[in-house]
Residue frames as a rotation matrix with the C-alpha (Angstrom) as fourth column:
UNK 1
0.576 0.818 0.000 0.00
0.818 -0.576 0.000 0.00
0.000 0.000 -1.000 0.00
UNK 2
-0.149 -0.305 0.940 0.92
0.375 -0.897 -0.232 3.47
0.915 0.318 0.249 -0.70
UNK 3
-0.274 -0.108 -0.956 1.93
0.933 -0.272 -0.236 5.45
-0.234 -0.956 0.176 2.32
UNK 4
-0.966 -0.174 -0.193 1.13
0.156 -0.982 0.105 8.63
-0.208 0.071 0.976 1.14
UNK 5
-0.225 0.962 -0.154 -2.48
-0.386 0.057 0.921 7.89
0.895 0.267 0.358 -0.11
UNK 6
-0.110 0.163 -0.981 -2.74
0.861 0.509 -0.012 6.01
0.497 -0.845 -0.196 3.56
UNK 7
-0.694 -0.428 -0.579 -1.96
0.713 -0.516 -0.474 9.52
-0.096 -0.742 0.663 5.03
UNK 8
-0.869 0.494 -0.012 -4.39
-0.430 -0.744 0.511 11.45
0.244 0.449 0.859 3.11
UNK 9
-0.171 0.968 -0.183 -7.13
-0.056 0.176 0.983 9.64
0.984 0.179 0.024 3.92
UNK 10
0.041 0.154 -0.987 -6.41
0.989 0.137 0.063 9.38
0.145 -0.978 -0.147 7.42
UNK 11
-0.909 -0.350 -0.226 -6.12
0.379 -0.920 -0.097 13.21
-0.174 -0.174 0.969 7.40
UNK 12
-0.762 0.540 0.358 -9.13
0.084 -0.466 0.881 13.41
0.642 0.701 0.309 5.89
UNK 13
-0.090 0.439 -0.894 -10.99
0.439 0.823 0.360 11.31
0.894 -0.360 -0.267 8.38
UNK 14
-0.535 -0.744 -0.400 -9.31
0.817 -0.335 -0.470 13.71
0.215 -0.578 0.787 10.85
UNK 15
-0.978 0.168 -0.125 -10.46
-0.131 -0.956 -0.264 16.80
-0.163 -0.242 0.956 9.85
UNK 16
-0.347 0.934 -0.084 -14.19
-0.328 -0.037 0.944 15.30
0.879 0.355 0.320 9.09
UNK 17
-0.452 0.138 -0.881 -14.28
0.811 0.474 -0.343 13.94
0.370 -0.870 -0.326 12.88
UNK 18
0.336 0.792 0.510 -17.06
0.084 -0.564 0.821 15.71
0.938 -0.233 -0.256 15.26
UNK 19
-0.925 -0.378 -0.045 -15.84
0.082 -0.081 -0.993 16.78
0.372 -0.922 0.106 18.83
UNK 20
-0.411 0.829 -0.379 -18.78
0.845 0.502 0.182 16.45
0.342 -0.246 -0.907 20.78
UNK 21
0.004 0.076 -0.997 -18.35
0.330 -0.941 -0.071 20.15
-0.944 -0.328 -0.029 22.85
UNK 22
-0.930 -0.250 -0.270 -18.47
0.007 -0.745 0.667 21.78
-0.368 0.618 0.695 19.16
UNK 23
-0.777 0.614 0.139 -21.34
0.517 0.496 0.698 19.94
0.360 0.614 -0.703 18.45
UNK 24
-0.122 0.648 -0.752 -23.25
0.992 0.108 -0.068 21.04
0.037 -0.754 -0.656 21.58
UNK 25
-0.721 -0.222 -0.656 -21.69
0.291 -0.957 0.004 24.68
-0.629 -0.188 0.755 21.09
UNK 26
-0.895 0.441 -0.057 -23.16
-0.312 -0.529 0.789 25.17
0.318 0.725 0.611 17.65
UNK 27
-0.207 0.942 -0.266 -26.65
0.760 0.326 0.563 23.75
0.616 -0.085 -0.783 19.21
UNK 28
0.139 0.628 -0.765 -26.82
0.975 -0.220 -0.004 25.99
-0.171 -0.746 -0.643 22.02
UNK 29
-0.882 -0.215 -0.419 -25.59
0.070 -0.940 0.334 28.80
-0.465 0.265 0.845 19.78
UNK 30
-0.687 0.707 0.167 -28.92
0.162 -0.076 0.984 27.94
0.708 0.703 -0.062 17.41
UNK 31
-0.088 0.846 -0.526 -31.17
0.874 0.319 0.366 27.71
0.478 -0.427 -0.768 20.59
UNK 32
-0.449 -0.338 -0.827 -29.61
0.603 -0.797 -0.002 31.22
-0.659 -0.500 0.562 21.89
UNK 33
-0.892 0.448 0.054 -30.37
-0.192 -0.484 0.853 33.11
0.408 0.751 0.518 17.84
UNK 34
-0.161 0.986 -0.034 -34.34
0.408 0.098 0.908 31.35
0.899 0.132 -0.418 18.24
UNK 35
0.521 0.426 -0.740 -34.85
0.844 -0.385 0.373 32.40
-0.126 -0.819 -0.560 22.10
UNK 36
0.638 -0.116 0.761 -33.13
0.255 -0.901 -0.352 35.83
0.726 0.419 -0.545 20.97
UNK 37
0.697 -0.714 -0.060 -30.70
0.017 -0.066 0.998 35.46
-0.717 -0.697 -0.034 24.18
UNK 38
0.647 -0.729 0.223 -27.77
0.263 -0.061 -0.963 37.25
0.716 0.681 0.152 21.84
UNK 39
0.367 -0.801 0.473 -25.82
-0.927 -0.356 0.117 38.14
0.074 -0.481 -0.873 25.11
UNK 40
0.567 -0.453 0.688 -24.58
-0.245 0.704 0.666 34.33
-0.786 -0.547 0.289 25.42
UNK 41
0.919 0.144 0.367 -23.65
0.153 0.727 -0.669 34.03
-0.363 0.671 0.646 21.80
UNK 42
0.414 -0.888 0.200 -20.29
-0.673 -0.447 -0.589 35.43
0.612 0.109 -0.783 22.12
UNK 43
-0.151 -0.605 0.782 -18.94
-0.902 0.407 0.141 33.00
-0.404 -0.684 -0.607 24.70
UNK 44
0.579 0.555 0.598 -21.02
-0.182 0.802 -0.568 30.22
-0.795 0.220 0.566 23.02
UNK 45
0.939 -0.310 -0.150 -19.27
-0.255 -0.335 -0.907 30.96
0.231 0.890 -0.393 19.85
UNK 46
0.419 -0.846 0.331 -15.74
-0.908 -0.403 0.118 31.40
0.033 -0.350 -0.936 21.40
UNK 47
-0.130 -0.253 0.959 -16.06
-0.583 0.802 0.132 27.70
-0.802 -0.542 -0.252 22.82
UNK 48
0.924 0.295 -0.244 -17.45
-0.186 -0.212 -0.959 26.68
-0.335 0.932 -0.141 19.32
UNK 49
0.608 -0.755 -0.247 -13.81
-0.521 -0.144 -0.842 27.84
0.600 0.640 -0.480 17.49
UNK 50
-0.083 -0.830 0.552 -11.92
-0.973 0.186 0.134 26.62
-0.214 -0.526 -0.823 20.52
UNK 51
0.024 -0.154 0.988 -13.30
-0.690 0.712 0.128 23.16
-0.723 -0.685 -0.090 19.29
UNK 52
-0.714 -0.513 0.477 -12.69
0.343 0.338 0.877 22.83
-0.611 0.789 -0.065 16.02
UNK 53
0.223 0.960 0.168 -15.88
0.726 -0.048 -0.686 24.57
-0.650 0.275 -0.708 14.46
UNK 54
-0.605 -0.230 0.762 -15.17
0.726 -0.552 0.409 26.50
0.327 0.801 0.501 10.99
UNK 55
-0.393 0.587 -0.708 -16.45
-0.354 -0.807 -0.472 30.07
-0.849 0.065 0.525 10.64
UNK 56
-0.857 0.469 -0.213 -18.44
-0.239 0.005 0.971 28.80
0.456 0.883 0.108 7.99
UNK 57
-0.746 0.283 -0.602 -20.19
0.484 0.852 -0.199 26.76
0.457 -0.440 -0.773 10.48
UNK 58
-0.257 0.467 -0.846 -21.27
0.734 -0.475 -0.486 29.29
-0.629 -0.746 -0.220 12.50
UNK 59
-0.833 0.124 -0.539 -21.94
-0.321 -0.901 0.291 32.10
-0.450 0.415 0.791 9.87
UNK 60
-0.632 0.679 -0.374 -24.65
0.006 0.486 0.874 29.46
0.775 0.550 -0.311 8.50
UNK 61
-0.539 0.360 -0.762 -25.99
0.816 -0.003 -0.578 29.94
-0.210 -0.933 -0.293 12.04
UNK 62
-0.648 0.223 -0.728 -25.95
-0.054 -0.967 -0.248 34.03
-0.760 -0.121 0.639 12.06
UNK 63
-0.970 0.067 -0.232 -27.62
-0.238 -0.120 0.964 33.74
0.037 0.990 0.133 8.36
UNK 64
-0.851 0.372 0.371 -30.49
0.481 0.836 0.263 31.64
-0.213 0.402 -0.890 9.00
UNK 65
-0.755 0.524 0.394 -33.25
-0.184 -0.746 0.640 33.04
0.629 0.411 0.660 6.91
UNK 66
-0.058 0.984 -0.171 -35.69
0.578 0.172 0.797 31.16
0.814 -0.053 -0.579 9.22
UNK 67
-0.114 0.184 -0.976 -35.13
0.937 -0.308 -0.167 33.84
-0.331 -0.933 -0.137 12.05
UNK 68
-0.614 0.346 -0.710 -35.75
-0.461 -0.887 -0.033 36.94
-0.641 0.307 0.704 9.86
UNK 69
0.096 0.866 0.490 -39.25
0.843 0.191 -0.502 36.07
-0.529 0.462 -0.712 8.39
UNK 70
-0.626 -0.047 0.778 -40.24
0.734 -0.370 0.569 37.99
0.261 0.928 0.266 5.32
UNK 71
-0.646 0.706 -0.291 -42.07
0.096 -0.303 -0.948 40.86
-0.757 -0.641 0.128 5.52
């Protein structure tokens, strides 16, 4: 077996892997946006990046159209 194709996929595997405490951050960052409690989402957030959560992740949070309803 190729050692270098061995590494890449274990790298991949890596960086697709879920930490549970990011998981829980980006929930209780969505449950913070819907109950409008925006003073926790800065610390919520913080913990969030500190566990491996992209800023994509979370900017798909801030975005969601379903918390600004059309007028």
């Amino acid at each position: 077996m190729n050692p270098i194709i061995n590494a890449g996929i274990a790298q991949r595997y890596r960086r697709r892997s879920r930490d549970p405490v990011k998981l829980t951050a980006l929930i209780y960052l969505r449950e913070c946006l819907i109950l409008e409690k925006y003073e926790d989402c800065p610390e919520i957030i913080a913990i969030a990046l500190e566990f491996g959560a992209l800023s994509e992740e979370i900017r798909v949070l801030l975005e969601d159209s379903r918390r600004h309803p059309s007028s």
